[in-house]
N, C-alpha and C positions, 0 to 999 in steps of 0.2 A: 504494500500500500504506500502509496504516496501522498503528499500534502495540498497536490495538483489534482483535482476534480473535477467535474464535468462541473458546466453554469447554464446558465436561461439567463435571456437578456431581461431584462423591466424596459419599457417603451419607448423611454429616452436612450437605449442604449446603454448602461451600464450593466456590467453583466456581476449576478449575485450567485454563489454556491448554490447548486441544484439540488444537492441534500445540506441539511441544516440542523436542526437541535428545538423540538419543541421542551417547553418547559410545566406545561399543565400538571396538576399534584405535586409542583414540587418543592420545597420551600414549605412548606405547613407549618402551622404553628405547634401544633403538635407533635411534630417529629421528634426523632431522637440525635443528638449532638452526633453520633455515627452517621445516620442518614444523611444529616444536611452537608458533615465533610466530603461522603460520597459522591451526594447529588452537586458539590461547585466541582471537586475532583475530575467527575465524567463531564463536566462542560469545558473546563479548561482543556480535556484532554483530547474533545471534541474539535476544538479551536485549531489544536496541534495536528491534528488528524486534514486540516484545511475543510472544516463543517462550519466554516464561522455566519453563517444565517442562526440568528436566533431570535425564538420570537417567544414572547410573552403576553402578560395582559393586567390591567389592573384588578380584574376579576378575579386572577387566581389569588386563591388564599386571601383575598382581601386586601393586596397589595404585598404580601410577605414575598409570593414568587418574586416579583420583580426586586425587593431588596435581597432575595439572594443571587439574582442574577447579578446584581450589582456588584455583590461582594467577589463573583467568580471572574467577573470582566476584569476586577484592577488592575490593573498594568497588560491589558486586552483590550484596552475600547478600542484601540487603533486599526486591530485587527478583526473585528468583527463590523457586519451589518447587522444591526439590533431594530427589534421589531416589538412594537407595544399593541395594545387595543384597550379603544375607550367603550365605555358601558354605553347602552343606547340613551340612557335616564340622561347621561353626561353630555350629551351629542349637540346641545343648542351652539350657537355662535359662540356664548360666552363661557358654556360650560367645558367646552373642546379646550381652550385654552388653561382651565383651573383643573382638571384631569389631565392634561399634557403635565402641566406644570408638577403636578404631583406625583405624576410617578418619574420624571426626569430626578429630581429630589428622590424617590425611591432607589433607583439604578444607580444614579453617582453619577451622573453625564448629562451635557449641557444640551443633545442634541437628539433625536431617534432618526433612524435612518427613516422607516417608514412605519406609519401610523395608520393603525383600522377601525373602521367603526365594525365592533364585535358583533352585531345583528340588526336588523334595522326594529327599530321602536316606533315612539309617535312623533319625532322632531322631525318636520320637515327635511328633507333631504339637501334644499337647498342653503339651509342655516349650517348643514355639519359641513358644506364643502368648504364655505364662507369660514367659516373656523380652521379646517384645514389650510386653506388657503394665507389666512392672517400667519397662522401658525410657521408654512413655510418661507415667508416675507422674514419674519420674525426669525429665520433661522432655527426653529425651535426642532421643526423636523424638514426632513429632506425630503420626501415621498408621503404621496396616501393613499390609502385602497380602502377597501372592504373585506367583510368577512360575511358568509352566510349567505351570499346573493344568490338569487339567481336568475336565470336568463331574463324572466322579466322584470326582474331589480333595477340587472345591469342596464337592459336598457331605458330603464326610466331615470335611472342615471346618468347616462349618455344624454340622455335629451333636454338636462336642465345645462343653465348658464356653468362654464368650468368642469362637468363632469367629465369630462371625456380625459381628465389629468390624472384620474384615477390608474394607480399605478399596479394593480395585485389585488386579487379576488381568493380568500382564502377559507377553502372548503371541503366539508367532509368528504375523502375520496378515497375507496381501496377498491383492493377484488372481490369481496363482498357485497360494495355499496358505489355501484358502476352506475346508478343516475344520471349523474353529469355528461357522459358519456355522450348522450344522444344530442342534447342542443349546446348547453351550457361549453363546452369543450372547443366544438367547434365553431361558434360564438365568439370564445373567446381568444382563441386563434385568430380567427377572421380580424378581429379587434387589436391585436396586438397587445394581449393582458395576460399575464402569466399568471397560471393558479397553483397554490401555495396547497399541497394535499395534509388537511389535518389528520390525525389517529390515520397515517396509510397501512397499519397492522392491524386497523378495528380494536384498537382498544386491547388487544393482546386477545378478544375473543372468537378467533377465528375459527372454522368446525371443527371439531376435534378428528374427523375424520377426511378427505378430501382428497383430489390429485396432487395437494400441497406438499403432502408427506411423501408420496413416492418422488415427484419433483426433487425435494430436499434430500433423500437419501441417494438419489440419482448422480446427483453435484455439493453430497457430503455436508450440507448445509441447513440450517434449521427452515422451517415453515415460516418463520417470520423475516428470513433474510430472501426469500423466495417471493412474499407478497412483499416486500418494499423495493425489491427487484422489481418485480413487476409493474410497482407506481412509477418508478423512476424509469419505466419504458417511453413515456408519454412525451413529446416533444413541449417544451411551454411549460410543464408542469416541475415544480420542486416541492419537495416533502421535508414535514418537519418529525422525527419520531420523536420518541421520547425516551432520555435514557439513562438511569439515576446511577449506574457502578460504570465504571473503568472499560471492564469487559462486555459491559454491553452497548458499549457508545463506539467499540472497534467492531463487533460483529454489525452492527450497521453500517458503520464505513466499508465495510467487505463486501457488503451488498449491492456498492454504487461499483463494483467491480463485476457480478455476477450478471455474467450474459443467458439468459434462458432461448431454449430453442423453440424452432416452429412448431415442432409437437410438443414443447411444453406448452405454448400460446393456446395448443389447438384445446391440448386436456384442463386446461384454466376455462376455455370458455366455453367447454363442453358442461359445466359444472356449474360457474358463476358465469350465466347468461348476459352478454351484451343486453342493454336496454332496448328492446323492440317499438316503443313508446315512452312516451313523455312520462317523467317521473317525479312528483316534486323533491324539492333537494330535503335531502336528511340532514339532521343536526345529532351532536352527541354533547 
C-alpha cells in the first residue's frame, strides 16, 4: 500500500481522496479512555495511509465527535480535507454561521474545507445557501454541499439563485442499498457533483450469508473489504467508512486496492439487484 490513492474531482477541479475516514459513533461521551486513544490512533493513521477526506458532523455525539477529530488532526490540519454538517434546525442564514462557528471552535481550525447541510428540514433552501455562501466570502469554509438529497432535492437546488455551487451530495450508498443507482447517480454525473457514499459497509450489517463471502474467500479478503471495493467501483463516487482501531482503518485502505472481476460484478448483482425503478433514497 501506498500513500498515493485514487481521487474524484469536486466541480471546481480540485481533486479530494476517493476513500476517506467517516467518523459517526465516535468520540462518545461515554466511551472509554482506550476507545477514544484508538479511535484518534486509526484517524491519524488513516491520514498516513493518504485517507485524508474526513468528514464529521455537529450531530455526532452532540458535538464530542468533532472535538475528537480535532484532537487527532493536531499537527494534520495541513494534510487533511475536513468535512463538517450543520443540523437542518441550524440551516437559517444566521444560524449556518453560529453552527459553523461552533464547531470550527470544536475541531481547533479556522476553516472546513467543505460544509453540509445534514438533511433538509423547514429552512428554506434559499436562506442555507445565503449562509453558505457568506460563510465562504468569510473564509470560514471553502466548499458546500449537501447530505441526504435526492434527485428531486438536487434539482430544486439547482434551480434557486447560487445553487448550482453546490459542491458534494453525501449519501446513503452500498451493495445492499443500490437506490441511487437509477436517477440520482447518473444525475449527478451529468451535473458534475461527486457523491460522498455514507455507511458503504451498511453499517457492518451486511447478510450474513451472500456471494460476498465466496467473493472474499476467492481474493483472501473479508466481506466488508469486498463491499467497499465495490463502492469505490463507481466513477464520481468517494466513500467514507468508519474505523475506530489501527487494523481496521488499513484493511480499508487495502480495499481501495482490491480489483473485483466480471463474475464477481455478475454474482453481486445476481443477489443485490440493480434498481429497476425509482426508489426513494434511504437514510440511516
Amino acid at each position: 500500500m501506498t500513500t498515493d490513492i485514487a481521487s474524484i474531482a469536486l466541480p471546481g477541479g480540485e481533486r479530494i481522496a476517493k476513500l476517506g475516514q467517516g467518523t459517526w459513533e465516535m468520540g462518545e461521551r461515554h466511551a472509554s479512555t482506550q476507545r477514544r486513544a484508538d479511535e484518534i490512533a486509526a484517524l491519524r493513521e488513516g491520514v498516513a495511509l493518504g485517507m485524508t477526506l474526513i468528514d464529521t458532523a455537529e450531530m455526532y455525539g452532540d458535538g464530542a465527535t468533532e472535538s475528537l477529530v480535532g484532537e487527532a488532526l493536531d499537527g494534520l490540519r495541513e494534510d487533511v480535507f475536513l468535512v463538517s454538517k450543520v443540523y437542518p434546525h441550524n440551516a437559517s442564514r444566521r444560524g449556518v454561521e453560529r453552527a459553523c462557528e461552533a464547531s470550527l471552535k470544536r475541531l481547533g481550525t479556522d476553516r472546513l474545507d467543505l460544509y453540509l447541510l445534514h438533511w433538509r428540514g423547514g429552512v428554506p433552501l434559499e436562506e442555507t445557501v445565503a449562509g453558505f455562501e457568506a460563510l465562504v466570502r468569510a473564509g470560514k469554509i471553502r466548499y458546500w454541499g449537501v447530505s441526504n438529497f435526492d434527485t428531486e432535492d438536487m434539482e430544486e437546488l439547482f434551480a434557486i439563485p447560487g445553487g448550482e455551487a453546490c459542491a458534494m451530495n453525501q449519501v446513503l450508498y452500498n451493495v445492499a442499498r443500490r437506490g441511487p443507482e437509477f436517477d440520482l447517480l447518473p444525475w449527478s454525473a451529468q451535473q458534475g457533483v461527486p457523491v460522498m457514499a455514507y455507511s458503504p459497509v451498511d453499517h457492518a450489517r451486511l447478510p450474513r450469508r451472500s456471494p460476498l463471502d465466496d467473493i472474499a474467500a476467492s481474493h483472501g479478503v473479508s466481506v466488508y473489504q469486498v463491499a467497499l471495493a465495490w463502492v469505490l467501483r463507481e466513477p464520481g463516487v468517494c466513500a467514507i467508512p468508519k474505523a475506530g482501531r489501527i487494523e481496521h482503518v488499513r484493511d480499508n485502505r487495502a480495499a481501495l486496492d482490491l480489483v473485483l472481476s466480471a463474475q464477481d460484478h455478475a454474482a453481486l448483482d445476481a443477489y443485490f439487484k440493480p434498481p429497476r425503478a425509482k426508489r426513494a433514497l434511504e437514510m440511516l
